[in-house]
C-alpha positions in Angstrom: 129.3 139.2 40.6 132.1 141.5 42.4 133.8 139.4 45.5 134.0 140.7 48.5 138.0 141.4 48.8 140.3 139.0 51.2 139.2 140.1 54.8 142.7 139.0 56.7 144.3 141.5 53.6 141.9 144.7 54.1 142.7 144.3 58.1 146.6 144.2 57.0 145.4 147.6 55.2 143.4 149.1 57.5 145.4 148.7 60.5 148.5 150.0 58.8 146.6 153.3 58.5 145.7 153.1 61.6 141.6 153.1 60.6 139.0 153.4 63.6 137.3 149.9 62.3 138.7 146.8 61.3 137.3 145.0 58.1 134.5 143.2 60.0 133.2 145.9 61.8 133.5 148.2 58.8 131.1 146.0 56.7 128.9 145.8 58.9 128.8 149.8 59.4 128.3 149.8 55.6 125.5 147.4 55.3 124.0 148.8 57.8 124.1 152.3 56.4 122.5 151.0 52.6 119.8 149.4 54.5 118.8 152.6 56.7 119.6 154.8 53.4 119.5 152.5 50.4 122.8 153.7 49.4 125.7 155.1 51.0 128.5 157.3 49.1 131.8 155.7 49.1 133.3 158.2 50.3 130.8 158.6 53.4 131.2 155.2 54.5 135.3 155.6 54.6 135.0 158.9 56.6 133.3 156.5 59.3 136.0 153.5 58.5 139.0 155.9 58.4 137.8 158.8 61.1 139.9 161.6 61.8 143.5 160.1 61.0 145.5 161.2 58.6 148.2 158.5 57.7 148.2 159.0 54.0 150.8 155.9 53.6 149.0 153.1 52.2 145.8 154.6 51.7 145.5 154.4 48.2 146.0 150.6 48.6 142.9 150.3 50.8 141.1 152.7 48.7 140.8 150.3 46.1 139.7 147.6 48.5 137.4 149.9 50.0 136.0 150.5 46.8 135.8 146.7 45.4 134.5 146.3 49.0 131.5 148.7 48.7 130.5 147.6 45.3 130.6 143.8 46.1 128.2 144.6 49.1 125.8 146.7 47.0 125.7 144.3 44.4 124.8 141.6 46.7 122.0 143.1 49.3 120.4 144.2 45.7 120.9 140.6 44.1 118.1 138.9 43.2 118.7 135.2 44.4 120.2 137.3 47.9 123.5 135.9 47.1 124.5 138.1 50.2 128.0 137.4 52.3 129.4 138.7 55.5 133.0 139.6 55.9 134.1 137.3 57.8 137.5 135.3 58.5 137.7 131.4 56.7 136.9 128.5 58.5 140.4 127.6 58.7 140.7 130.6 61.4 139.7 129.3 65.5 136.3 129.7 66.6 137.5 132.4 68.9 139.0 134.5 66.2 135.7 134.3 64.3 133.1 134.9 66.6 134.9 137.8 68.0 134.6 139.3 63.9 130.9 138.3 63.9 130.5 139.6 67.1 132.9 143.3 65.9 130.3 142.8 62.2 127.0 143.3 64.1 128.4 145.9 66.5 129.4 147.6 63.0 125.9 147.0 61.2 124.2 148.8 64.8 126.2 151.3 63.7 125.6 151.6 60.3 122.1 151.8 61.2 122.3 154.7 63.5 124.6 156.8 61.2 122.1 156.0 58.5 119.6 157.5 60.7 117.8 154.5 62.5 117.5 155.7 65.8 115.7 154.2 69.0 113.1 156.4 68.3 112.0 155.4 64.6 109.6 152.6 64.1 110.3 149.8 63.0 108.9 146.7 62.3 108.3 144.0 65.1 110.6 141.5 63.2 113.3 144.0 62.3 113.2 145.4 66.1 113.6 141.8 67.4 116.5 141.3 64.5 118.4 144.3 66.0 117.7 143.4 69.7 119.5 140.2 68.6 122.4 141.8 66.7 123.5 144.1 69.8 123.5 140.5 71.5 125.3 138.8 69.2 128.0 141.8 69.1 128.7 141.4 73.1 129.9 137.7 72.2 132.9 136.1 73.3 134.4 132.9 73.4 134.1 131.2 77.1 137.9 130.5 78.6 136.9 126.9 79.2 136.2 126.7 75.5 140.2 126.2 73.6 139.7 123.4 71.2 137.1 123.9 68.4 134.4 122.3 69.5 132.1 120.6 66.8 128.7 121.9 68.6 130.2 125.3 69.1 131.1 125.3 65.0 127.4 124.2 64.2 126.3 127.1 66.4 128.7 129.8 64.9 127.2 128.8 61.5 124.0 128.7 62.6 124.3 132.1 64.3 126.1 133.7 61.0 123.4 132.8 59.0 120.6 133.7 61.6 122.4 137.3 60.6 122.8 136.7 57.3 119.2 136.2 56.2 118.5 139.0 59.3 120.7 141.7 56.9 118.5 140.6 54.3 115.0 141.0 55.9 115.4 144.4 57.5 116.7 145.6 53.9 113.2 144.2 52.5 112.4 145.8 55.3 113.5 149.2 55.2 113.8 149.2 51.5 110.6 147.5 50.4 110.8 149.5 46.7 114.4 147.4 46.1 112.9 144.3 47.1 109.5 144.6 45.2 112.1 144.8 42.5 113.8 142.0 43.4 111.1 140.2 43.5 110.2 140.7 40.1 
């Protein structure tokens, strides 16, 4: 199975080319897109990462990340044992810095959705409505000031909460995609 590349080195990548997304938000945007499509072109997905800029310095660099990035993620919301991960930062990184990346993943995946052409007006199932409705919540998170040691509740919830959205991303594909996972199923 492809990993999904180092995410503190694709943000080194993508912020030295001055990308409209950082590596959280932008995989979420993909995954979102192959569940609303079932697959996304590479070079699609990058227009949306990159937008209009044109800082060709380093871009070949991230062009292969982007690439090993896309792959890894289609090869695991198509897995069969849904041996799916998100981009997120290690837990060796604070609380604060990674709920603020779950929070920038799900705003990305809303996004995804919509350029993939899931709009407010296309039906949906109830469980994959209430996933979504809980995904633009969880992408207005933030830490609370009083919170600056790493509380062991708050870790328990972050974990909880990532794979709440984990196992979401996996549902609405089934979802949305029900020919992939009568495959998978298989």
């Amino acid at each position: 199975m492809t990993l999904l590349p180092d995410i503190s080195i694709l943000d080194d990548s993508l912020i030295r080319v001055d990308a409209m997304m950082e590596a959280a938000e932008a995989h979420g945007a993909l995954c979102g897109m192959l569940c609303a499509r079932g697959s996304v072109e590479l070079s699609v997905w990058v227009s949306h990462v990159l937008g209009e800029q044109q800082n060709s310095e380093g871009l070949q660099e991230l062009a292969r990340e982007l690439a090993q990035l896309h792959s890894a993620t289609l090869e695991q919301l198509n897995d069969s044992v849904a041996d799916f991960h998100l981009l997120l930062p290690d837990d060796q990184d604070s609380l604060a810095h990674r709920v603020t990346a779950l929070a920038s993943w799900c705003q990305g995946y809303v996004y995804g959705l919509a350029a993939g052409g899931i709009s407010q007006e296309t039906e949906l199932p109830a469980d994959s409505r209430e996933l979504l409705e809980d995904f633009v919540e969880i992408s207005r998170a933030g830490m609370d000031d009083h919170l600056g040691d790493d509380d062991e509740e708050d870790e328990i919830a972050f974990v909880e909460i990532s794979e709440y959205v984990r196992t979401g991303v996996l549902l609405v594909n089934e979802e949305l995609q029900p020919l992939k996972a009568a495959h998978r199923l298989q």
